[in-house]
KELO-414005 format. One line per field, with one value per residue (C-alpha): residue number from 1; chain; x, y, z. Coordinates in pm, 1 decimal, decimal comma. Each point is the difference from the previous one (the first is absolute). Layout:
<pts>
num: NUM  ... $
cadena: A  ... $
x: X  ... $
y: Y  ... $
z: Z  ... $
</pts>
This chain:
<pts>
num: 1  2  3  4  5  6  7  8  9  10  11  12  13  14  15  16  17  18  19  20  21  22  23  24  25  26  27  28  29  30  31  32  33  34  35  36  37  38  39  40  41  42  43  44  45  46  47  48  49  50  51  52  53  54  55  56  57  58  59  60  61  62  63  64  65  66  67  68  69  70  71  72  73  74  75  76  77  78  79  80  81  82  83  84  85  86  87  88  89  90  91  92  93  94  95  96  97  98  99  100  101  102  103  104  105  106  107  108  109  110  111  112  113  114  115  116  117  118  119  120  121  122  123  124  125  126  127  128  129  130  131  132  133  134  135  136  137  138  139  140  141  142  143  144  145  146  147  148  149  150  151  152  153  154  155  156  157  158  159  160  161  162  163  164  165  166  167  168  169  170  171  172  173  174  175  176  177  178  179  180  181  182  183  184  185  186  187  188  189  190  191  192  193  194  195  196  197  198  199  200  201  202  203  204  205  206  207  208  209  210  211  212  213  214  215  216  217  218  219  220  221  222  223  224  225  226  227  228  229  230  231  232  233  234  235  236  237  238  239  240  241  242  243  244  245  246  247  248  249  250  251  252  253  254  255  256  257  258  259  260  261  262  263  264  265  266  267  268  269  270  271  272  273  274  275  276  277  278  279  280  281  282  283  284  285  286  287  288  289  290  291  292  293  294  295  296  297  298  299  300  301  302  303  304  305  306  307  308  309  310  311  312  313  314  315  316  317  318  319  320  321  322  323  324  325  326  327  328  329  330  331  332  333  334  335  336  337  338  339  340  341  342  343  344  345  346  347  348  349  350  351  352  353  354  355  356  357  358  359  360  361  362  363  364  365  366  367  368  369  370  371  372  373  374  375  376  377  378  379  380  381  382  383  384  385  386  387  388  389  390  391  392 $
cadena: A  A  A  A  A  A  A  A  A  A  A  A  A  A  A  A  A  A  A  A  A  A  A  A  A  A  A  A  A  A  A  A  A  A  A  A  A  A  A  A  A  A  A  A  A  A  A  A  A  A  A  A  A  A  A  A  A  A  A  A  A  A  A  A  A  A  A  A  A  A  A  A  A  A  A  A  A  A  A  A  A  A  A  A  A  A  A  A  A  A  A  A  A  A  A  A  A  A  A  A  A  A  A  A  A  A  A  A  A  A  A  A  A  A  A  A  A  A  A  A  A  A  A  A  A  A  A  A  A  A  A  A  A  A  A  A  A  A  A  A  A  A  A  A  A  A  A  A  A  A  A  A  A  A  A  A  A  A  A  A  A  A  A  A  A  A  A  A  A  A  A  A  A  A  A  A  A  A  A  A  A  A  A  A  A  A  A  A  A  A  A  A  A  A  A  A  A  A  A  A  A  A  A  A  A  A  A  A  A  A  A  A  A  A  A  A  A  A  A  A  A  A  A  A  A  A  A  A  A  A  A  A  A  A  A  A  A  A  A  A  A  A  A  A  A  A  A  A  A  A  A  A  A  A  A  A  A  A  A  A  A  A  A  A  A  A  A  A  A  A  A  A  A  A  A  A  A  A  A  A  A  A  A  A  A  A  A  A  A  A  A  A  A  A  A  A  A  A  A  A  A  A  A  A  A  A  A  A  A  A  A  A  A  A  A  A  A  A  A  A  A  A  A  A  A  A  A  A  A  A  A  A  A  A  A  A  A  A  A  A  A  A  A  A  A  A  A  A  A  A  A  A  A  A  A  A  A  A  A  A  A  A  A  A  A  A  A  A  A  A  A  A  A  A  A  A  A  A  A  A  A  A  A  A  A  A  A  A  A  A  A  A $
x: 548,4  151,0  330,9  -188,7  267,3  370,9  85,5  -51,0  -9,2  -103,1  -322,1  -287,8  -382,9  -218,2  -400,5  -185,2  -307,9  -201,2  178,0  150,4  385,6  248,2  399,5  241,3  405,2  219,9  304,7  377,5  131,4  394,0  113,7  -106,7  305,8  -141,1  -70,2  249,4  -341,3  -94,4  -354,3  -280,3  -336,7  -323,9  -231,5  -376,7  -399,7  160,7  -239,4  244,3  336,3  105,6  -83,6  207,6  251,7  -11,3  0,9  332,5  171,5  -101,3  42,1  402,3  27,7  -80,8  183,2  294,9  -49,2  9,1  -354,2  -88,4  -324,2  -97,8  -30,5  -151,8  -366,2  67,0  -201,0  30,8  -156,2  212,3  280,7  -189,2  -76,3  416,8  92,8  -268,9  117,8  322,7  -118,0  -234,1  306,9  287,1  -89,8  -230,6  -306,0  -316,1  -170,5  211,0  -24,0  -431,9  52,7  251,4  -266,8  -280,6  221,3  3,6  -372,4  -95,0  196,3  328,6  -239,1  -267,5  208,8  264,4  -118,5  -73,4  217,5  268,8  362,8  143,0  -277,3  92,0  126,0  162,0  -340,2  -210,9  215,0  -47,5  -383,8  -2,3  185,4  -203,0  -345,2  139,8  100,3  -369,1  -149,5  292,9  190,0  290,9  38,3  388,1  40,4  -276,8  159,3  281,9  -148,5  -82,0  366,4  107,8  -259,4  165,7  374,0  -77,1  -121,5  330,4  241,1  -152,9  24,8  -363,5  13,7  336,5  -82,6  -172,4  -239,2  -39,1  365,0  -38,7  -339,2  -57,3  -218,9  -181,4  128,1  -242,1  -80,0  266,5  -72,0  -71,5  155,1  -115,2  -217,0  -142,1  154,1  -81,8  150,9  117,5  -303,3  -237,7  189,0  -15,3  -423,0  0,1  164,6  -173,2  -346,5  106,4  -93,7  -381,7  38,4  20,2  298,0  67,0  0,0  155,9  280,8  36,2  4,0  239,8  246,9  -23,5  46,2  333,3  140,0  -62,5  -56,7  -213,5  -319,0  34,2  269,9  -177,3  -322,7  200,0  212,2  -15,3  106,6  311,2  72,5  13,9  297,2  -122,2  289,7  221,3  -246,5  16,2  -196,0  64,3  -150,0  63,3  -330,8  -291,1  -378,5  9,3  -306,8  -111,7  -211,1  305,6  155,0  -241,0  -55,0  344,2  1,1  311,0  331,7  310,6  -32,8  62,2  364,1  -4,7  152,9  48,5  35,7  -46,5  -95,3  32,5  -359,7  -68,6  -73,5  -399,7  -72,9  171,9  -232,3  -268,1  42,3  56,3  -342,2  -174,0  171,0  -163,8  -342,6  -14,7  100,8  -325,0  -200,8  56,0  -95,9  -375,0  16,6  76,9  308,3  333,3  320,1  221,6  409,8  201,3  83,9  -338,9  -160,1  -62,7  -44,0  -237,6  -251,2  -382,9  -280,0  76,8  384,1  122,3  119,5  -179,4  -97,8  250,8  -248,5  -36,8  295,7  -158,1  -270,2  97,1  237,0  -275,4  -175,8  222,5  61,9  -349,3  -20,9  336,0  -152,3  337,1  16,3  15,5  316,6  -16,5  187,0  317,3  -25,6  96,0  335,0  56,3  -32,9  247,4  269,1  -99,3  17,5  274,1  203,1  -156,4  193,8  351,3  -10,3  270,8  -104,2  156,1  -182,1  -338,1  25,8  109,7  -321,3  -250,4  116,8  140,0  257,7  358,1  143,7  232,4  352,0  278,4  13,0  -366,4  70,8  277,7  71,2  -369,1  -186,1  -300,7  123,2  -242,7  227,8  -141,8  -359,6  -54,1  132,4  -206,1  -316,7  89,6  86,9  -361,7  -120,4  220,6  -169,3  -376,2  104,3  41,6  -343,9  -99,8  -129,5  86,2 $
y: 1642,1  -15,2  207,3  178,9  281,1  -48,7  342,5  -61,1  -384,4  147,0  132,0  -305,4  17,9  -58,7  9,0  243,3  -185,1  141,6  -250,2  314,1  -54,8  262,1  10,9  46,9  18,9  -38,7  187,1  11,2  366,1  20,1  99,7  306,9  228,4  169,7  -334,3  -256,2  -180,8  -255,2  205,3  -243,0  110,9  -153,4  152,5  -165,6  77,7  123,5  -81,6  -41,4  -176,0  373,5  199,8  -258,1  7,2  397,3  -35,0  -192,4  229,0  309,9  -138,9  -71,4  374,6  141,9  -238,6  48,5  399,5  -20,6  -25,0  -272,9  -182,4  -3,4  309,9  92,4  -86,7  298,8  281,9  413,9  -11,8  -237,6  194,4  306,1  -149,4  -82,0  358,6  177,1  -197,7  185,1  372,7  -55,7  5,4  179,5  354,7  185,0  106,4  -165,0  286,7  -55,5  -344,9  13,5  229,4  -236,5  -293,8  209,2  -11,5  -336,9  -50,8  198,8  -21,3  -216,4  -347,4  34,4  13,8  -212,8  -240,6  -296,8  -27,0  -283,0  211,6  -245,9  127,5  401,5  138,6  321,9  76,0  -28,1  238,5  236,7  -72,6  70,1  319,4  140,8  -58,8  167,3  337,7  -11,5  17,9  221,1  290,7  -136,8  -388,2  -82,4  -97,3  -228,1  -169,8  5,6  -170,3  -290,7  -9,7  -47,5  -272,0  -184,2  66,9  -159,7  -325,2  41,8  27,1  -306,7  -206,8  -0,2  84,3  93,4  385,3  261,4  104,5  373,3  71,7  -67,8  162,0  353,6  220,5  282,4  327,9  239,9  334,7  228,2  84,0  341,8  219,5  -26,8  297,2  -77,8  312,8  342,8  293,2  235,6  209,7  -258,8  -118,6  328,6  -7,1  -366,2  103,4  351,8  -216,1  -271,0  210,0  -65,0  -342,1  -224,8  51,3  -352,8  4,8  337,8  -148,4  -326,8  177,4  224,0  -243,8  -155,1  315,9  87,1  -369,1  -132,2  -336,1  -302,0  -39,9  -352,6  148,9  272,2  -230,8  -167,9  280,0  21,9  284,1  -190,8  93,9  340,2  187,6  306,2  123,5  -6,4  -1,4  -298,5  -301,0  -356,3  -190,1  -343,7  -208,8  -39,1  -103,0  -258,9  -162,3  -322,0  -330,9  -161,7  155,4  -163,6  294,2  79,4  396,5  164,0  -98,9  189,6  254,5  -37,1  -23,9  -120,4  347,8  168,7  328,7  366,1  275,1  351,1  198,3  328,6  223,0  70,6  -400,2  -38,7  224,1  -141,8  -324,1  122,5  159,3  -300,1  -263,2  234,7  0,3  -389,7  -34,0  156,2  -112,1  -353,9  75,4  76,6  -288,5  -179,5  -172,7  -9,1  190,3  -247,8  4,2  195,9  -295,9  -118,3  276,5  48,6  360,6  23,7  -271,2  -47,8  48,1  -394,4  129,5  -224,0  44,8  228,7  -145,7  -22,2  213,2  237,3  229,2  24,0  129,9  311,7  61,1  23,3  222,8  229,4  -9,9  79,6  297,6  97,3  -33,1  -114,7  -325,4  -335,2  -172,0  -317,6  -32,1  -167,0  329,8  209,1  -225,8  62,7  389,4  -18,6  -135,7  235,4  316,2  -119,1  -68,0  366,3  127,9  -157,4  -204,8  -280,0  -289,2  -217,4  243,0  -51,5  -439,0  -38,6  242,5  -159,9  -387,7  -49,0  -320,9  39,0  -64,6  -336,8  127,0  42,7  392,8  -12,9  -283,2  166,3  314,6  156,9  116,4  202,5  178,2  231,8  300,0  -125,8  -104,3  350,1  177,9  -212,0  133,2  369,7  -6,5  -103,8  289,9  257,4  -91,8  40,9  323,9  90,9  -50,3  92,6  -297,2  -121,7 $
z: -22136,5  -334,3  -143,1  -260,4  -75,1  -165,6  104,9  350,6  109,2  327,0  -108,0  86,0  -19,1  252,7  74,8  182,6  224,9  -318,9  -235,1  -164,7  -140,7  159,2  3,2  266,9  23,0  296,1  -158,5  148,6  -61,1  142,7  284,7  204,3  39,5  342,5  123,1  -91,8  -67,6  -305,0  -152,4  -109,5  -93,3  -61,5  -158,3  -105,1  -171,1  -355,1  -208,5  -359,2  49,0  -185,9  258,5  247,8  -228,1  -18,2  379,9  31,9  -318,2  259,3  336,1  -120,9  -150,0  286,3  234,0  -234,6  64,4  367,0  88,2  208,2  -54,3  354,0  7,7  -327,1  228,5  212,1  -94,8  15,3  367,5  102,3  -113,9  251,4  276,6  57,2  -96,3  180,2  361,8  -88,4  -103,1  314,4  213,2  -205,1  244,2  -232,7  198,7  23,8  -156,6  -301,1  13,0  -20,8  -264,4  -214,8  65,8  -112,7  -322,8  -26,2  102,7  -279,3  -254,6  2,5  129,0  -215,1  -339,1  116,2  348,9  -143,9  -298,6  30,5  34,7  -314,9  -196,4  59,6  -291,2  -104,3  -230,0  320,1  188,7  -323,5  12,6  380,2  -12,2  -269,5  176,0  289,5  -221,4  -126,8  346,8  194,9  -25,4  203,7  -30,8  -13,8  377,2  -33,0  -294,5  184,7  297,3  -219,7  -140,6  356,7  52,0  -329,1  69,6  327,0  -179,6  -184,9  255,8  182,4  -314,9  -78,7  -371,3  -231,1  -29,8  77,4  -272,0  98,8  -59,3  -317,6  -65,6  -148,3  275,1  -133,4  75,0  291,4  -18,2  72,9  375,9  41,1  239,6  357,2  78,1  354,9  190,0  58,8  -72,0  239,7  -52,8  57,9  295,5  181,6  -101,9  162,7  298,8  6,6  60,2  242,0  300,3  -131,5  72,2  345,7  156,4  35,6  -450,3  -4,2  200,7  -204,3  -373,3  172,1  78,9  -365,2  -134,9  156,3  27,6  -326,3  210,9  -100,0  94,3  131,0  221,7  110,9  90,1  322,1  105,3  387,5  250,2  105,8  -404,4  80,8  156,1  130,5  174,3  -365,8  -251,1  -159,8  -97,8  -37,1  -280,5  44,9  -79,3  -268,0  7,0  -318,5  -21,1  -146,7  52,1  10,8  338,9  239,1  152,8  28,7  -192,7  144,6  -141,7  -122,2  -206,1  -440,7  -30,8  366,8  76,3  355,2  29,1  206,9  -162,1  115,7  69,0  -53,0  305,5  -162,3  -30,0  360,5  143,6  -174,8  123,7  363,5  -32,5  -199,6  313,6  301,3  -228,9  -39,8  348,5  91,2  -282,3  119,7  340,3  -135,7  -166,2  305,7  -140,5  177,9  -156,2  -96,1  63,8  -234,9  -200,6  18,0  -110,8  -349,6  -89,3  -283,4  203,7  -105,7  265,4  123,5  54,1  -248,1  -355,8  -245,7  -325,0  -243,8  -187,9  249,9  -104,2  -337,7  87,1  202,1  -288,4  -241,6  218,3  69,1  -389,7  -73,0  232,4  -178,4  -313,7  -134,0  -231,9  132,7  174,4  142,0  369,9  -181,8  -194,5  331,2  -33,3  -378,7  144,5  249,7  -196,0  -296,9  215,7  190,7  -321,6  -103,2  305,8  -134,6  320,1  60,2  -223,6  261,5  260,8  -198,1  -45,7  375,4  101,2  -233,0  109,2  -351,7  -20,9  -21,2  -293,9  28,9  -56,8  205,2  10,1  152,2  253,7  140,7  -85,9  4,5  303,6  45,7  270,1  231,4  -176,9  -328,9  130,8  129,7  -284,8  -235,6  219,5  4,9  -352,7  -37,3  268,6  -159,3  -308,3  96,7  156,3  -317,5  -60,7  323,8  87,3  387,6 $
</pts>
């Protein structure tokens, strides 16, 4: 090998097996400051002692930055695969975690996956962002997503920066204000046809209706839930599902909330009617009635677990034989809270029925109950409010 550049005596050529003349450097570059470690490089198939000398001139700016050439290999997915092993497990749902990889399957990987982290630049984070407000309406939490992704790579020393801080996001559309309720007129029209429909959906839509209560919470709700005697109902547990929870649907509910929730005396007396009814509708089916907390009250003809899509559907026919316009079943919440707040119900009254997280602060921690003198005030403000409207 000969010393072929003054620059860098470290530079030498060499033969490929095709006889063809290439250049290669083994390069020392200081001391890594995370390691306590002496950093030399080699590097090799340049094809111009320029670009090896380019090569070196680079490999010490960057080192001299912070970035350490180890890891200047590693590449966007790498960078995922660590963070997602932590989002997997930092308590969000696996429901919300398919949905956040579905963001990354389609959109996040493909742009970015294979693109070496050293190589990410703030004008590919621009590019990025922009091709997302071409295609969507609402993009900045996917944008975000890959910031997270990046400051991750930062924070373990991977690369000097993160690019996206630094990188201008196009603004979305303003987000328009949430119109998935009912009014009060409509809601006494939805109620006014649920005796049209099977008892068993009469009784569910019902008990949306007048707890403003998740679906996913309502889906494993069991008779052990219900306290006949004092008219209350504990809402403790969500159906969430995804691939991802081996089978494994029930967990805690969003916000990992507990709480009991005052009924009113209609709904009881629904449900006392709809748990004799299932009772003997289970005997024709020749399936045995469960315990109480076995149970589930809204089961499917196999006494398990409706479909998640199931609640949706009854909604949307009652809906149609309303002839009302179309809410979704997270819409019956929006409704609650709007026609409780229409009632001038206790805001505190109205989070603590509706599951709502307490806010972080001292005066809620400690000083803040929802006791049953609020949670049944809350409800009759909301009864005293449809009598109004003579709705019952």
């Amino acid at each position: 090998m000969l010393n072929i550049s003054k620059k860098y005596p470290q530079i030498k050529s060499y033969q490929l097996k095709d006889e063809t003349t290439v250049f290669r450097f083994t390069v020392y570059l200081g001391v890594d400051p995370l390691t306590g470690k002496e950093k030399i490089v080699t590097r090799s198939k340049f094809k111009t002692v320029k670009q090896a000398e380019r090569a070196i001139e680079k490999l010490k700016f960057e080192f001299s930055n912070g970035l350490n050439p180890s890891n200047m290999l590693k590449t966007f997915k790498d960078a995922y695969v660590f963070w997602d092993e932590a989002y997997k497990v930092s308590g969000i749902t696996m429901s919300t975690y398919s949905k956040t990889e579905g963001y990354f399957k389609n959109h996040i990987l493909p742009f970015f996956g294979e693109k070496k982290l050293a190589k990410i630049n703030v004008a590919m984070c621009e590019q990025f962002a922009i091709g997302l407000s071409k295609k969507l309406k609402y993009f900045h939490h996917i944008v975000n997503y890959a910031s997270d992704v990046m400051e991750t790579a930062f924070r373990l020393g991977d690369i000097h920066k993160n690019p996206f801080k630094f990188a201008r996001i196009p603004k979305e559309v303003p987000h328009t204000q949430n119109d998935n309720y009912i009014e009060v007129a409509d809601f006494k029209k939805l109620l006014q046809v649920l005796p049209e429909l099977d008892y068993k959906k009469q009784c569910l839509l019902r008990l949306l209706m007048y707890t403003g209560m998740r679906k996913g919470e309502l889906l494993v709700l069991t008779w052990s839930d219900v306290d006949f005697d004092n008219g209350q109902l504990s809402i403790h547990s969500a159906y969430s599902y995804s691939k991802h929870n081996r089978g494994k649907n029930v967990g805690l509910t969003k916000g990992k909330i507990s709480h009991i929730i005052p009924l009113d005396p209609t709904t009881l007396e629904m449900l006392k009617t709809w748990e004799e009814l299932q009772f003997r509708q289970l005997k024709q089916l020749g399936l045995p009635r469960k315990s109480d907390n076995e149970q589930i009250i809204f089961n499917n003809t196999v006494n398990k677990y409706l479909k998640t899509s199931s609640p949706n559907d009854y909604l949307t026919e009652a809906i149609d034989k309303a002839n009302i316009k179309y809410v979704t079943v997270h819409g019956l919440r929006h409704t609650h809270v709007t026609h409780l707040l229409e009632a001038e119900a206790d805001f505190f009254g109205i989070k603590d029925r509706v599951g709502h997280s307490k806010k972080e602060n001292t005066t809620h921690m400690f000083y803040s109950h929802a006791t049953n003198k609020i949670k049944q005030n809350t409800l009759q403000c909301l009864l005293d409010y449809y009598k109004e409207f003579d709705i019952n």
